[in-house]
N, C-alpha and C positions, 0 to 999 in steps of 0.2 A: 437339620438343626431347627430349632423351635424358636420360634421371633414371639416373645411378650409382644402385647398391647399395649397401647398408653394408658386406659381405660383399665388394666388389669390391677387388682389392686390386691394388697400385699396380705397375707392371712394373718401375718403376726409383725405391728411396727410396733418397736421401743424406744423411746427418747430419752437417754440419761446421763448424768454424772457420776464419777468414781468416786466415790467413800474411800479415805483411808487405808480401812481393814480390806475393803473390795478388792483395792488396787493390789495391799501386801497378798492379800489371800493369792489372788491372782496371778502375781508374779510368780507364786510359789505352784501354782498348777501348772502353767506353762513351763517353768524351768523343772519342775518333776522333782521338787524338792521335798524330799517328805523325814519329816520332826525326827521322829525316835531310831531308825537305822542307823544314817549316819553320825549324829550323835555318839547311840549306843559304842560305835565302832570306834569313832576318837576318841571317846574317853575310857574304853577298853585296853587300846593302844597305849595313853597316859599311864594306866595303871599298871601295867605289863615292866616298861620301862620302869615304874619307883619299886615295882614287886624287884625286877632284875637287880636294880641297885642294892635295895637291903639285901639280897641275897650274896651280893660280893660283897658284900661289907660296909657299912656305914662308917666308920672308920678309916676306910681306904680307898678307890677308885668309886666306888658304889655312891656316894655322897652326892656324885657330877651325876650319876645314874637319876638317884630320886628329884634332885634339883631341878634335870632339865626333864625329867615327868611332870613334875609340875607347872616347871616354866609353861609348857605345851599344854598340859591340864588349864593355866588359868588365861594364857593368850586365846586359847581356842572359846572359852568360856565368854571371854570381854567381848571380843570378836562378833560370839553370836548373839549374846543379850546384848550389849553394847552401842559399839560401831555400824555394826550391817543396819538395826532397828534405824538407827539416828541418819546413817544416810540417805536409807531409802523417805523417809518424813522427807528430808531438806531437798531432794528430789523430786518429791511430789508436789513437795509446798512450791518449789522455785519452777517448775514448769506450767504450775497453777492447773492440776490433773485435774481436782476438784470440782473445776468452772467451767473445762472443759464440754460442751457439749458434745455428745456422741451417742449412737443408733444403730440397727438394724435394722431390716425389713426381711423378710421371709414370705417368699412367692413359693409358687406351687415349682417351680425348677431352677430357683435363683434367689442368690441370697445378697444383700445391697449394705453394704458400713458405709455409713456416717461418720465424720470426724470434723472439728472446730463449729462456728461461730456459724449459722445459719443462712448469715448473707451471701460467705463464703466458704461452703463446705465442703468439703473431698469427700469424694465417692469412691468405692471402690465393689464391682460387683464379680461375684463366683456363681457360678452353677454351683446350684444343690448338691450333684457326684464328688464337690473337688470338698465338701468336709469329709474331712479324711477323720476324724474323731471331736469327741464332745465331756469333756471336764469338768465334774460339779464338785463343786466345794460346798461349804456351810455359806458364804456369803457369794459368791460366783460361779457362775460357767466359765469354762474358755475352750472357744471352739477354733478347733485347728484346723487349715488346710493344706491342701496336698502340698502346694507351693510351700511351705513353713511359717504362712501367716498367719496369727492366731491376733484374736479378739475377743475379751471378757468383758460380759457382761453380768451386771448385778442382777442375783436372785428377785430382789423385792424387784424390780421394774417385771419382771415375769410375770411374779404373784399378782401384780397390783393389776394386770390385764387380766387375772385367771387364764392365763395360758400356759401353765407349766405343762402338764401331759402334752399338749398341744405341741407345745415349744420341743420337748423331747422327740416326740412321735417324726417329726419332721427332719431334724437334724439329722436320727439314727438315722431311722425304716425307711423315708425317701431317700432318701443320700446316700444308701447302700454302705451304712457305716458300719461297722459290727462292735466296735472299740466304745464302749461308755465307760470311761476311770473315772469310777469314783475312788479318786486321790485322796486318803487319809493322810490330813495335812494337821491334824488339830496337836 
């Protein structure tokens, strides 16, 4: 086992706050949610069921058929333009994600998160090997590890260091990753 130095100093540190869009993009790499499949699928399903109904009749059982295609066509609708957008906001807002400070560092064998108020920050450090993958979006990374902890990080704090190759090259190729999802999310 390889002991750092105190004097070793980290190839890639970022200091940042979550945006919004950061945060939802985010959420949505980590949970492997991705836009037009599932969608596609439920409102596939919607249609099937009002197809099934007109087909027994409009006039007779088939009525309840198209009704509750719809019903399911327009709750799943509300649901995801709606509700889901509005809670995750009141979530963000109310935990103050925002203001949060948060970080990484990136050693040549070890990777170091940051989390809260600088006076008093939690630390939490992995070897390099335990990123088990690496998640880009249009507005973030989220890097996963073995254990199931993942932490996203915003594109621009990358940029703003010129370290994105940098930033990738490390993640993968040392950390024996092979996994880069690039998760189409948009």
């Amino acid at each position: 086992m390889k002991f750092m130095h105190a004097t070793e100093k980290p190839l890639i540190s970022l200091r940042y706050t979550l945006s919004l869009p950061e945060a939802q993009e985010g959420f949505r790499l980590a949970t492997r949610q991705r836009k037009g499949y599932a969608r596609f699928v439920m409102a596939l399903a919607c249609v099937l069921i009002m197809a099934w109904g007109f087909w027994l009749g409009f006039e007779d059982k088939g009525r309840y058929f198209v009704i509750l295609g719809a019903f399911f066509f327009l709750s799943q609708a509300t649901l995801h333009y709606g509700v889901m957008p509005w809670l995750f906001k009141r979530q963000y807002h109310k935990h103050q994600v925002g203001s949060v400070m948060q970080g990484i560092d990136v050693y040549a064998s070890k990777v170091t998160l940051y989390h809260g108020p600088e006076i008093r920050q939690d630390r939490q450090s992995f070897n390099l090997h335990e990123v088990k993958s690496l998640r880009k979006g249009t507005f973030s990374y989220v890097l996963v590890f073995e254990l199931g902890m993942m932490c996203m990080v915003p594109c621009r704090s990358v940029e703003q260091v010129d370290a994105t190759a940098l930033f990738e090259q490390i993640l993968l190729k040392q950390s024996g990753s092979t996994a880069y999802d690039n998760t189409s999310i948009r």
